[in-house]
VMD Tcl script that builds the backbone (N, CA, C; Angstrom):
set m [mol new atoms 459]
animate dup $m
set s [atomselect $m all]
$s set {name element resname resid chain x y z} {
  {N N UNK 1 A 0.801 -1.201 0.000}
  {CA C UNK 1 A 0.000 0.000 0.000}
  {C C UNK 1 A 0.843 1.264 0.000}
  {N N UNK 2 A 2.011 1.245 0.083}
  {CA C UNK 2 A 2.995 1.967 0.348}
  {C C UNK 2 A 3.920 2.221 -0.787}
  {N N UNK 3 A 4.409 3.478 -1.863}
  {CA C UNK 3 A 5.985 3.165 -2.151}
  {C C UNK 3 A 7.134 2.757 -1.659}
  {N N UNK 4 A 8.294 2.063 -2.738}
  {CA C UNK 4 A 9.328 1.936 -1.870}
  {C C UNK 4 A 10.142 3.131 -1.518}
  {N N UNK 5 A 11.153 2.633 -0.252}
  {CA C UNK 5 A 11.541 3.687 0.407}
  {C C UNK 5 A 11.201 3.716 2.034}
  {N N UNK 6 A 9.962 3.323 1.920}
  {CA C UNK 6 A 8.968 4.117 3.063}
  {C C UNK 6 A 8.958 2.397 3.989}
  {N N UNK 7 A 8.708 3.061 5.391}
  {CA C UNK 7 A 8.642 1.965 6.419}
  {C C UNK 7 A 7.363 1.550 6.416}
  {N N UNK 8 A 6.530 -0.093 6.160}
  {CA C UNK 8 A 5.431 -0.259 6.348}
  {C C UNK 8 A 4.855 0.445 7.643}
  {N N UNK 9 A 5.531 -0.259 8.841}
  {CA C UNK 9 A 4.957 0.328 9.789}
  {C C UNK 9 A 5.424 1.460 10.972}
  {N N UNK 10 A 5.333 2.627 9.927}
  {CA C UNK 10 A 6.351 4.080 10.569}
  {C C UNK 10 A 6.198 3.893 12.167}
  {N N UNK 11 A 5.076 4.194 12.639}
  {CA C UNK 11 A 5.013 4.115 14.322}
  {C C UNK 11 A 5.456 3.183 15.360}
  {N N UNK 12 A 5.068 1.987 14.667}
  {CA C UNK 12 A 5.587 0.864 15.360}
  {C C UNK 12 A 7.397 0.124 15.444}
  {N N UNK 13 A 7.816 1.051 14.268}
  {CA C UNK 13 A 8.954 0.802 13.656}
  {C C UNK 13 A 9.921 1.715 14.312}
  {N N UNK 14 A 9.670 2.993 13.300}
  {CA C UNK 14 A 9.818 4.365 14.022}
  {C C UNK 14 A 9.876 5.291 15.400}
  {N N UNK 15 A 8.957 4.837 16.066}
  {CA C UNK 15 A 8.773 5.004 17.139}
  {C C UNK 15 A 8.986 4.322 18.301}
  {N N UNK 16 A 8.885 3.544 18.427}
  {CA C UNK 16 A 8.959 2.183 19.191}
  {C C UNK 16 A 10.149 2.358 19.779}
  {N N UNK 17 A 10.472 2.611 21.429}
  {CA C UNK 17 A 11.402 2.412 21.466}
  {C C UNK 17 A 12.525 1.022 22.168}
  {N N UNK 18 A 11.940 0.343 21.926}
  {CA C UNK 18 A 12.347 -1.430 21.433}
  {C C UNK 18 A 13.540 -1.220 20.353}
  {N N UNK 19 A 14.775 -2.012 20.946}
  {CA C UNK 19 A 15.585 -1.488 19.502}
  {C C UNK 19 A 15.311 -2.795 18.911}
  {N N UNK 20 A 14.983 -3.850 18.978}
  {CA C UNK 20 A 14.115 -4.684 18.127}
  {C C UNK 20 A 13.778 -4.559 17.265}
  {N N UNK 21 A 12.743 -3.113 17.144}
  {CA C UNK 21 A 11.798 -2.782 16.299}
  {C C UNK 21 A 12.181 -1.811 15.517}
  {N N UNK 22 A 13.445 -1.544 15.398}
  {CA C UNK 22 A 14.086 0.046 14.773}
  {C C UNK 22 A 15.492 -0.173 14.127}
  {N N UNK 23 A 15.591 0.465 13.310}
  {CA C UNK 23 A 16.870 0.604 12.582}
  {C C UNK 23 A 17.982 1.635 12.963}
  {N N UNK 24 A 17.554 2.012 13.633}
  {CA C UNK 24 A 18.452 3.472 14.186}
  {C C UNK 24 A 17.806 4.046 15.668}
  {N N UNK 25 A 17.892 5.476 16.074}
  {CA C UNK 25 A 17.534 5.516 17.141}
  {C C UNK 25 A 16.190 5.957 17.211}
  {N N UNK 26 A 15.466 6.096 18.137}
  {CA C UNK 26 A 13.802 7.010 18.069}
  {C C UNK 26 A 13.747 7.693 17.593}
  {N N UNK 27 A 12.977 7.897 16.651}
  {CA C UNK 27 A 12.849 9.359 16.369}
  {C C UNK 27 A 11.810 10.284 16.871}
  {N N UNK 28 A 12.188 11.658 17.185}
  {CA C UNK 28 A 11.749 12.503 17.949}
  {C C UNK 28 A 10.243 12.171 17.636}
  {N N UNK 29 A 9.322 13.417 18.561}
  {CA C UNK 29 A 7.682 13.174 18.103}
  {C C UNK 29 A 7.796 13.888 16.573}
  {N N UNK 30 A 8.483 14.866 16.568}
  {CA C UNK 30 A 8.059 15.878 15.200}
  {C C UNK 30 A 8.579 14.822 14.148}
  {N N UNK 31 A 9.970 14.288 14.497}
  {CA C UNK 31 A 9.967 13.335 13.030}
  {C C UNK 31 A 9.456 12.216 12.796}
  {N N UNK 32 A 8.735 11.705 13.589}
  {CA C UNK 32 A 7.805 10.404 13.695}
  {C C UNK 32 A 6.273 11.118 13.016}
  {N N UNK 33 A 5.780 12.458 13.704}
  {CA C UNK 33 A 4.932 13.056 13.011}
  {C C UNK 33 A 4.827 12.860 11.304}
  {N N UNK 34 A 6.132 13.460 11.350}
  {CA C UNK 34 A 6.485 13.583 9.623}
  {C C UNK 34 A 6.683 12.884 8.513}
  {N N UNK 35 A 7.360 11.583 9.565}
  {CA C UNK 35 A 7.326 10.270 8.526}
  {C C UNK 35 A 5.801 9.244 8.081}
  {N N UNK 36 A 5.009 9.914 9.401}
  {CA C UNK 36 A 3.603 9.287 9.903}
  {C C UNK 36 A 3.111 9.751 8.328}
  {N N UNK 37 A 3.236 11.276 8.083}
  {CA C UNK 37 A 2.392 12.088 7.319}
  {C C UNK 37 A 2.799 11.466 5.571}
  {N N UNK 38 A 4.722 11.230 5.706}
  {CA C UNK 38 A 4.985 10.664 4.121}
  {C C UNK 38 A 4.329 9.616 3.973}
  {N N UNK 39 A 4.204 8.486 4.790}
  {CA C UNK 39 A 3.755 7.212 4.520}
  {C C UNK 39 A 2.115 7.486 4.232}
  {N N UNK 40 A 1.413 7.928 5.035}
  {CA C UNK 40 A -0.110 8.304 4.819}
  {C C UNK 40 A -0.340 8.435 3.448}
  {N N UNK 41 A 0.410 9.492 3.091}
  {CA C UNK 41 A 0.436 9.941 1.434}
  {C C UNK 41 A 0.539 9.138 0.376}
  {N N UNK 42 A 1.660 8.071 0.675}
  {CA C UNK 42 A 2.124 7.502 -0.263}
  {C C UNK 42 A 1.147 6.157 0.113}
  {N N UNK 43 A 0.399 5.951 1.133}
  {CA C UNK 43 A -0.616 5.216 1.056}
  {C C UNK 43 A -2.234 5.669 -0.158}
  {N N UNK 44 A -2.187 6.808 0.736}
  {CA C UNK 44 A -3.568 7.524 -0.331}
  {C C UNK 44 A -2.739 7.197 -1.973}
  {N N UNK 45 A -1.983 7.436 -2.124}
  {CA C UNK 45 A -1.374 7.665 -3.943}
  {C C UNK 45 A -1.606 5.941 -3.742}
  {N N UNK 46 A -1.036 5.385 -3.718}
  {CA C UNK 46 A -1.162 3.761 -4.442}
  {C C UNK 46 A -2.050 2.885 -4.502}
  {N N UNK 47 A -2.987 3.496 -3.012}
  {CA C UNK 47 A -4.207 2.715 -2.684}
  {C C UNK 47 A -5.437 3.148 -4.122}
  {N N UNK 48 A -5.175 4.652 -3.941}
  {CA C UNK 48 A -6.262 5.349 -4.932}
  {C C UNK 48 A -5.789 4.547 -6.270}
  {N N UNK 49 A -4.980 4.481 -6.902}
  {CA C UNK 49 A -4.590 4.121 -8.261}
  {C C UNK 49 A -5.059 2.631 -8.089}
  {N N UNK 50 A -4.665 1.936 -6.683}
  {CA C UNK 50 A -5.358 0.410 -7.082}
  {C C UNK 50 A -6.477 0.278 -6.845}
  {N N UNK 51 A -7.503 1.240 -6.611}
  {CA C UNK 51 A -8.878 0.974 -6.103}
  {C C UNK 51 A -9.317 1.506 -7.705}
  {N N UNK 52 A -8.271 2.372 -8.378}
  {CA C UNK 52 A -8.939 2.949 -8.996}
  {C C UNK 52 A -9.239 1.853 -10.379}
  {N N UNK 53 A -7.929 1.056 -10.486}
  {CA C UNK 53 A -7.820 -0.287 -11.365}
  {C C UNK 53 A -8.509 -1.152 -11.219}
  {N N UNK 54 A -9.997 -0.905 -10.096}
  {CA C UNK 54 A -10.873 -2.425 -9.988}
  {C C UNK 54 A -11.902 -2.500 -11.075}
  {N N UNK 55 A -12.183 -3.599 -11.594}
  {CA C UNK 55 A -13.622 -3.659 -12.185}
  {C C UNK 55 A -14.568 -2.172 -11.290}
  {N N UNK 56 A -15.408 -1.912 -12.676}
  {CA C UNK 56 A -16.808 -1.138 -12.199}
  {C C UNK 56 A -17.777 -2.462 -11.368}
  {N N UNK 57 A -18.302 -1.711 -10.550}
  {CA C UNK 57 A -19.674 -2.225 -9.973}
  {C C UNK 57 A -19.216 -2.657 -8.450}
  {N N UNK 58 A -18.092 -2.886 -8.010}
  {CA C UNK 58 A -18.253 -2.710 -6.337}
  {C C UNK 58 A -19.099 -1.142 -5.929}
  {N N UNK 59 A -19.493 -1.943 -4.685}
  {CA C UNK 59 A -20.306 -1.361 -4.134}
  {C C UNK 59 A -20.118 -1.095 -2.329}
  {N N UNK 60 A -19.084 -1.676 -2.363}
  {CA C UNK 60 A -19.264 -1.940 -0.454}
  {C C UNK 60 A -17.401 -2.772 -0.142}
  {N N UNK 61 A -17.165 -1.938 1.075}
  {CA C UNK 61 A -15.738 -3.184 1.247}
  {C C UNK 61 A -16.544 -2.857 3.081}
  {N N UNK 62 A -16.030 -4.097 3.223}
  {CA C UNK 62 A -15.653 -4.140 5.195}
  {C C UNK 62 A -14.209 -4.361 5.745}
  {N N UNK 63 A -14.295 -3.605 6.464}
  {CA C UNK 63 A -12.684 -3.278 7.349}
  {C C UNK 63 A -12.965 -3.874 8.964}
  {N N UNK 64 A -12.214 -4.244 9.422}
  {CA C UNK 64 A -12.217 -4.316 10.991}
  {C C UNK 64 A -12.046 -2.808 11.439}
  {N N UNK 65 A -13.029 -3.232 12.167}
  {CA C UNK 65 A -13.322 -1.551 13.008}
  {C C UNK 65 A -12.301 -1.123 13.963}
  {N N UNK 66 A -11.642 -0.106 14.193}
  {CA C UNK 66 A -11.016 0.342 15.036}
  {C C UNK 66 A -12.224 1.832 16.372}
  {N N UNK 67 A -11.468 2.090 17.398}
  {CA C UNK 67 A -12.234 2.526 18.502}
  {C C UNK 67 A -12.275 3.723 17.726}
  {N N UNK 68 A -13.408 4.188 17.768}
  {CA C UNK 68 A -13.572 5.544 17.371}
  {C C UNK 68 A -12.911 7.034 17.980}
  {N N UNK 69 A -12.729 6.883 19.360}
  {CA C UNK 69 A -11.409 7.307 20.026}
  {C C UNK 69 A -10.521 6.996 19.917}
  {N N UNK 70 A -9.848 6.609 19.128}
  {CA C UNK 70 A -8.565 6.179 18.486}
  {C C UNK 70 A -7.475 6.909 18.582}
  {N N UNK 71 A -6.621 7.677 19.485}
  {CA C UNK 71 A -5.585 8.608 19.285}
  {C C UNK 71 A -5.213 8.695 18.029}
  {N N UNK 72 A -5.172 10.445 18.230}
  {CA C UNK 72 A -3.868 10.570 16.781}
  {C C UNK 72 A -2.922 11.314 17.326}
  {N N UNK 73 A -2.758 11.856 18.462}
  {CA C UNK 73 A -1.672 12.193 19.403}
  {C C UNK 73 A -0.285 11.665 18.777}
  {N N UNK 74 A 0.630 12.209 18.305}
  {CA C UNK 74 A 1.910 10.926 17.916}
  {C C UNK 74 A 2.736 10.765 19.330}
  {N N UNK 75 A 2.809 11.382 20.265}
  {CA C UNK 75 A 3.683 10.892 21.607}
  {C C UNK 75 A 2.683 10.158 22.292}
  {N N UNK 76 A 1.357 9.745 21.712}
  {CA C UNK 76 A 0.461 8.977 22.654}
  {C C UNK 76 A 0.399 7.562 21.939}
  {N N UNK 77 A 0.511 8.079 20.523}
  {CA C UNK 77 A 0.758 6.622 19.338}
  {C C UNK 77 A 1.784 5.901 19.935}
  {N N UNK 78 A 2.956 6.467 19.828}
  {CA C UNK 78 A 4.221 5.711 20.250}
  {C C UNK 78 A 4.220 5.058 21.260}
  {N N UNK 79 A 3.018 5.012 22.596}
  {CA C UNK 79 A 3.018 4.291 23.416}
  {C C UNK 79 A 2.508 2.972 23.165}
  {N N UNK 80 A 2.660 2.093 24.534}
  {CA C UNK 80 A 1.593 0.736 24.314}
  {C C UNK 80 A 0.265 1.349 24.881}
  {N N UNK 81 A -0.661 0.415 24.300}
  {CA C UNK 81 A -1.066 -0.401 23.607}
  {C C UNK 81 A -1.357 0.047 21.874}
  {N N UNK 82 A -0.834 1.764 22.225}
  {CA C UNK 82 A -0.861 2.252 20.802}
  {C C UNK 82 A -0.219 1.848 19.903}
  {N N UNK 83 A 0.835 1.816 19.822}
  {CA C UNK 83 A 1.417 1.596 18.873}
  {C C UNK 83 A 1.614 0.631 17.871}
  {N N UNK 84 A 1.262 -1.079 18.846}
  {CA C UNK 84 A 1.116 -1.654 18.050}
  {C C UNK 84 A -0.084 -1.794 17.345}
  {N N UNK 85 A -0.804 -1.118 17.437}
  {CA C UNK 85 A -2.257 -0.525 16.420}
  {C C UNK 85 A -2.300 0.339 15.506}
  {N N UNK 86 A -1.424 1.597 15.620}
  {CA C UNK 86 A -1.872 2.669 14.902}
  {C C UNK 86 A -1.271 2.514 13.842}
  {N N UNK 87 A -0.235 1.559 13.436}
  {CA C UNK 87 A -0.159 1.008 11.774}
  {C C UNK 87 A -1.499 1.252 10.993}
  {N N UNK 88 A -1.750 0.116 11.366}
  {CA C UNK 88 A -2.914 -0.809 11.074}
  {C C UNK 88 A -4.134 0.197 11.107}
  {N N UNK 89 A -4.605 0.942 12.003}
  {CA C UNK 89 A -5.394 1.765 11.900}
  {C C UNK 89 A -5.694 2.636 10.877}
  {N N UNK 90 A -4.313 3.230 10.792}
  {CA C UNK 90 A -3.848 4.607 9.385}
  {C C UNK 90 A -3.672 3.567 8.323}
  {N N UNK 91 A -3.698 2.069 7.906}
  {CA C UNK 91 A -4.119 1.838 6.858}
  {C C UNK 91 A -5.633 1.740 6.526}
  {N N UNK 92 A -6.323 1.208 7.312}
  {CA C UNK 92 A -7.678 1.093 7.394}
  {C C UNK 92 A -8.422 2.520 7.298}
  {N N UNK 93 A -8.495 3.425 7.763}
  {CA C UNK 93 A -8.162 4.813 7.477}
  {C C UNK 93 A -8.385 5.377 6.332}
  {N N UNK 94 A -7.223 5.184 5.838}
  {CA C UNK 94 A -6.747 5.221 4.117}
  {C C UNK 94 A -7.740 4.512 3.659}
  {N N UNK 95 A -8.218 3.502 3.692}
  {CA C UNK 95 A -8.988 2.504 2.358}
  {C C UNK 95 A -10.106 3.049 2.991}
  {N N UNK 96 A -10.797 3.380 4.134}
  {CA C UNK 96 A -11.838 4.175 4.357}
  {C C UNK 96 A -12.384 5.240 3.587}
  {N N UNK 97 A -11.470 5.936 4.027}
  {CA C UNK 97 A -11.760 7.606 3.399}
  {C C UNK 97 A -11.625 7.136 1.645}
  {N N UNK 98 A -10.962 6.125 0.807}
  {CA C UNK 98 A -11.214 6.162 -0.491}
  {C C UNK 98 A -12.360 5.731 -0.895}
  {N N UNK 99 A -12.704 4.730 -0.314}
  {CA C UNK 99 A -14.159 3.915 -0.164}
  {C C UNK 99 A -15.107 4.901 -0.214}
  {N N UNK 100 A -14.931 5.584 0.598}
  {CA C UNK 100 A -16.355 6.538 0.976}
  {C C UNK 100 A -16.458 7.840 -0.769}
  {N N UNK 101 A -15.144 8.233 -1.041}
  {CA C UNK 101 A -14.916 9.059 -1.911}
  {C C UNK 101 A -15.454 8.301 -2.996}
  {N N UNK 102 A -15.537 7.093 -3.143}
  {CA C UNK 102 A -15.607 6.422 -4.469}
  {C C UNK 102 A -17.452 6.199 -4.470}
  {N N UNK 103 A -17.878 6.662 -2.824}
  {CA C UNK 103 A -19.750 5.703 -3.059}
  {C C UNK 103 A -19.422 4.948 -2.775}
  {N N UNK 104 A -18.776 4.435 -2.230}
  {CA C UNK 104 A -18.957 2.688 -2.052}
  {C C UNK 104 A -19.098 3.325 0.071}
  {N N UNK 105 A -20.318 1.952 0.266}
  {CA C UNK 105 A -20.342 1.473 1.295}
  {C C UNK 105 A -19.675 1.146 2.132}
  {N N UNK 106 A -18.822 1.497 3.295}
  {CA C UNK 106 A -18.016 0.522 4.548}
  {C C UNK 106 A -18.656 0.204 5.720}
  {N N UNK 107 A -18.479 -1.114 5.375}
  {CA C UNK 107 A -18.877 -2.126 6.692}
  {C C UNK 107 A -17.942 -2.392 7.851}
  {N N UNK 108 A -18.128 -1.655 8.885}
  {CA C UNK 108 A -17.043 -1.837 9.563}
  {C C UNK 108 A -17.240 -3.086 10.897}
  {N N UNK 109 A -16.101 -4.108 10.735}
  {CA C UNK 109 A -16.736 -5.349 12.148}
  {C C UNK 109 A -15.887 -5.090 12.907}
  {N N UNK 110 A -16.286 -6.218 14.093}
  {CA C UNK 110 A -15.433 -6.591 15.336}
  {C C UNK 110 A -14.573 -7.747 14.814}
  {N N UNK 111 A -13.685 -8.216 14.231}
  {CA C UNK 111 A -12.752 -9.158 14.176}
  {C C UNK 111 A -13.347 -10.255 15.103}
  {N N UNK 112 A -13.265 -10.007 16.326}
  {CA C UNK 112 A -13.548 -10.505 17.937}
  {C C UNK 112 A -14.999 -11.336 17.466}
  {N N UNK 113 A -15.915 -11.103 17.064}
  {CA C UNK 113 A -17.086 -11.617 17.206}
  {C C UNK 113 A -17.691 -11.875 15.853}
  {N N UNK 114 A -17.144 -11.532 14.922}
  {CA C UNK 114 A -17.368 -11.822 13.254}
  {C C UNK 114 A -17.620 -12.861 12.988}
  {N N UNK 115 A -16.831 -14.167 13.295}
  {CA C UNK 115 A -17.122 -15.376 12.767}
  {C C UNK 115 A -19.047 -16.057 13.892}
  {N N UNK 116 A -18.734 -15.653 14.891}
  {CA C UNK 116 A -19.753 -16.228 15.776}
  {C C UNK 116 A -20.823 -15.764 15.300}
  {N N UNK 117 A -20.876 -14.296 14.668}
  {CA C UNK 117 A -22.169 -13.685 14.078}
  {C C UNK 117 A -22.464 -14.054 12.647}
  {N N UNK 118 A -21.812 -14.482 12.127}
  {CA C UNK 118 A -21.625 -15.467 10.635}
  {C C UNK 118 A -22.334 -17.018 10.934}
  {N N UNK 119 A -21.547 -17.588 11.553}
  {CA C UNK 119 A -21.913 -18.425 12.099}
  {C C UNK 119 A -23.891 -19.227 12.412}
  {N N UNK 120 A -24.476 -17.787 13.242}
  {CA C UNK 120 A -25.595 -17.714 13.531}
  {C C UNK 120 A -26.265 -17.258 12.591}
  {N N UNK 121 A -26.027 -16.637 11.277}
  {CA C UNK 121 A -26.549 -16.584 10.454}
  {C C UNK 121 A -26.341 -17.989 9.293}
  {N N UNK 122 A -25.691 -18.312 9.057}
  {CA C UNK 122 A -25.537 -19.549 8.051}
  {C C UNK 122 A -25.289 -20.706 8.585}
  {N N UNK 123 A -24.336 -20.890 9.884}
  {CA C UNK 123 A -24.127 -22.317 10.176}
  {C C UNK 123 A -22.413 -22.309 10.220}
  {N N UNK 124 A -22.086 -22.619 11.388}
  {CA C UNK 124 A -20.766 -23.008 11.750}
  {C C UNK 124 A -20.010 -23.848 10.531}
  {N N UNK 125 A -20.411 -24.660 9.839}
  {CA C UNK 125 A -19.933 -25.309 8.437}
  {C C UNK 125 A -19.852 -25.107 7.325}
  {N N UNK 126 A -20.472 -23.258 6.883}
  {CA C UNK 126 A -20.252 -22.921 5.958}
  {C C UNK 126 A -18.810 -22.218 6.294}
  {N N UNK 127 A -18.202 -21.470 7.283}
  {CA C UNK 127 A -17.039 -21.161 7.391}
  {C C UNK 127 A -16.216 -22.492 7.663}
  {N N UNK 128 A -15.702 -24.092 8.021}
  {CA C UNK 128 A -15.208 -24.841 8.080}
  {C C UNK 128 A -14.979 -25.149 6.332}
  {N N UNK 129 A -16.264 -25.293 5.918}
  {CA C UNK 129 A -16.037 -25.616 4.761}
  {C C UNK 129 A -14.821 -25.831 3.532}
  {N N UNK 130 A -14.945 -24.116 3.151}
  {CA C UNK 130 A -13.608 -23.756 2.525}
  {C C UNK 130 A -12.317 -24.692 2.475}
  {N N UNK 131 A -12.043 -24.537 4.059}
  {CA C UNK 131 A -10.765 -25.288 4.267}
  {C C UNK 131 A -10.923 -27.016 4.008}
  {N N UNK 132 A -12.321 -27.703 4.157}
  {CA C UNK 132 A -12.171 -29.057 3.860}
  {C C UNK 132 A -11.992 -28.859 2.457}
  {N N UNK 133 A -12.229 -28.242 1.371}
  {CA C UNK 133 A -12.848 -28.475 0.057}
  {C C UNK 133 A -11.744 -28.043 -0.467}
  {N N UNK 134 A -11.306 -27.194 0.176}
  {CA C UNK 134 A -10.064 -25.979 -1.129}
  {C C UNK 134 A -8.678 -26.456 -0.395}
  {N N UNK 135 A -8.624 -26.846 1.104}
  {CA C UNK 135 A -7.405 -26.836 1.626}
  {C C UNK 135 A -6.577 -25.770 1.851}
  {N N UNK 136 A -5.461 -25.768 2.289}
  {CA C UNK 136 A -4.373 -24.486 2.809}
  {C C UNK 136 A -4.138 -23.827 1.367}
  {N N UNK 137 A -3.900 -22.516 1.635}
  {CA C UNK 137 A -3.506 -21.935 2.610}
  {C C UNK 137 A -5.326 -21.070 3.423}
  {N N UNK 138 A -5.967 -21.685 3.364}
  {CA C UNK 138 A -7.581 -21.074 4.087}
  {C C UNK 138 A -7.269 -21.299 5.268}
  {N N UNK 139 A -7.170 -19.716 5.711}
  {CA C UNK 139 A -6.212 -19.770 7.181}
  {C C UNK 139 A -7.692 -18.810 7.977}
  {N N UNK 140 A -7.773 -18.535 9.149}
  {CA C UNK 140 A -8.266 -17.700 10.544}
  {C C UNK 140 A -8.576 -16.183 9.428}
  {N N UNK 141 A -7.415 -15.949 8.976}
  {CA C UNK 141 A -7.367 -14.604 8.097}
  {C C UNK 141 A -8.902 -14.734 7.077}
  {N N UNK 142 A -8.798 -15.497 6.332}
  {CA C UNK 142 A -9.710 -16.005 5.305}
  {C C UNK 142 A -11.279 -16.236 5.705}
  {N N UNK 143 A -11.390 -17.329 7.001}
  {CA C UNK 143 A -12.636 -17.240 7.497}
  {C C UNK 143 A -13.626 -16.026 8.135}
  {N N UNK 144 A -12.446 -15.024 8.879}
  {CA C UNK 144 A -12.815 -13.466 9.031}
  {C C UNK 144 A -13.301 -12.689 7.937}
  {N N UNK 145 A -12.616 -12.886 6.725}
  {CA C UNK 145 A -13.138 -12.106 5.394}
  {C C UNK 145 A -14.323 -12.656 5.147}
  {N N UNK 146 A -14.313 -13.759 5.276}
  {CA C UNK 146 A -15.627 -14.755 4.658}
  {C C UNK 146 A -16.462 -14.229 6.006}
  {N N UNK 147 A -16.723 -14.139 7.233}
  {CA C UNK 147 A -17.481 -13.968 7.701}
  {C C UNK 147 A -17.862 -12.827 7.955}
  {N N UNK 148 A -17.410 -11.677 7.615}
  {CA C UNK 148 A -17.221 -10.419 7.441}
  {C C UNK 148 A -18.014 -9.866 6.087}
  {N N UNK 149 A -18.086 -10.866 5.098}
  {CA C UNK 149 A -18.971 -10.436 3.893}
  {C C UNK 149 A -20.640 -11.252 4.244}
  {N N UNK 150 A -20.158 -12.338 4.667}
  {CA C UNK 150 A -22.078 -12.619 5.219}
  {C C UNK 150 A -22.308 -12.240 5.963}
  {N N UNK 151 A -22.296 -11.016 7.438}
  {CA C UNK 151 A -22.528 -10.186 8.341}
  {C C UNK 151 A -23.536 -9.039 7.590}
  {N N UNK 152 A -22.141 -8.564 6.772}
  {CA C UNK 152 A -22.893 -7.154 6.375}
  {C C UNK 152 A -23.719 -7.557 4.779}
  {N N UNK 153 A -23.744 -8.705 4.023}
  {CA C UNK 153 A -24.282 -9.384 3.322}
  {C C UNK 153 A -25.866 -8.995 3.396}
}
mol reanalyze $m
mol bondsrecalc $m
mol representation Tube
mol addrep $m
């Protein structure tokens, strides 16, 4: 979703101060701000051009929902339990705000409770399924998407 160059995950990467998680040292709030802001960009530019390359006629995507209080604080990002979220968030974000620009519908779920509410609508064996019939790689990832389109279905 990103050009190259750019850190997938600026905050968690960037910020983090885990040297684990970093290539160099912290960077301050203002330059964590700033790198926050290149990557954003260069998300909107690649995302837009590949949303823009889909077939006509979508109508709707679903995202896992994030808290609607969601910090955007960047010395509050860089903390836990922030940080290892606010990747992930500012991508979801991004495909949001294009979604909405384009008319199209967003369905936003709970990850947490998606399959159980799938489930009660069709039957615990239409999500097993997949994986007897098609085999790997129909992973946890896959049954969430799948239950995530018969929710808001």
């Amino acid at each position: 979703m990103i050009e190259d160059g750019l850190p997938a995950a600026p905050v968690h990467h960037g910020g983090r101060p885990h040297e684990m998680h970093r290539s160099g040292p912290p960077l301050s709030d203002d330059e964590l701000a700033a790198l926050v802001t290149r990557v954003r960009a260069s998300a909107v530019k690649t995302t837009s051009a590949s949303l823009d390359a889909l077939p006509d006629g979508i109508e709707s995507i679903s995202l896992a929902a994030w808290a609607a209080d969601f910090p955007t604080d960047i010395a509050v990002l860089r903390r836990s339990p922030w940080e290892a979220r606010a990747d992930s968030v500012m991508y979801r974000q991004v495909l949001d705000d294009l979604a909405r620009q384009r008319g199209w519908d967003v369905h936003l779920y709970d990850p947490k409770t998606v399959e159980a509410e799938a489930a009660r609508i069709v039957g615990s064996d239409v999500l097993a399924a997949p994986r007897k019939s098609l085999g790997p790689p129909w992973t946890k990832d896959h049954r969430v998407a799948l239950a995530a389109t018969i929710v808001v279905g």
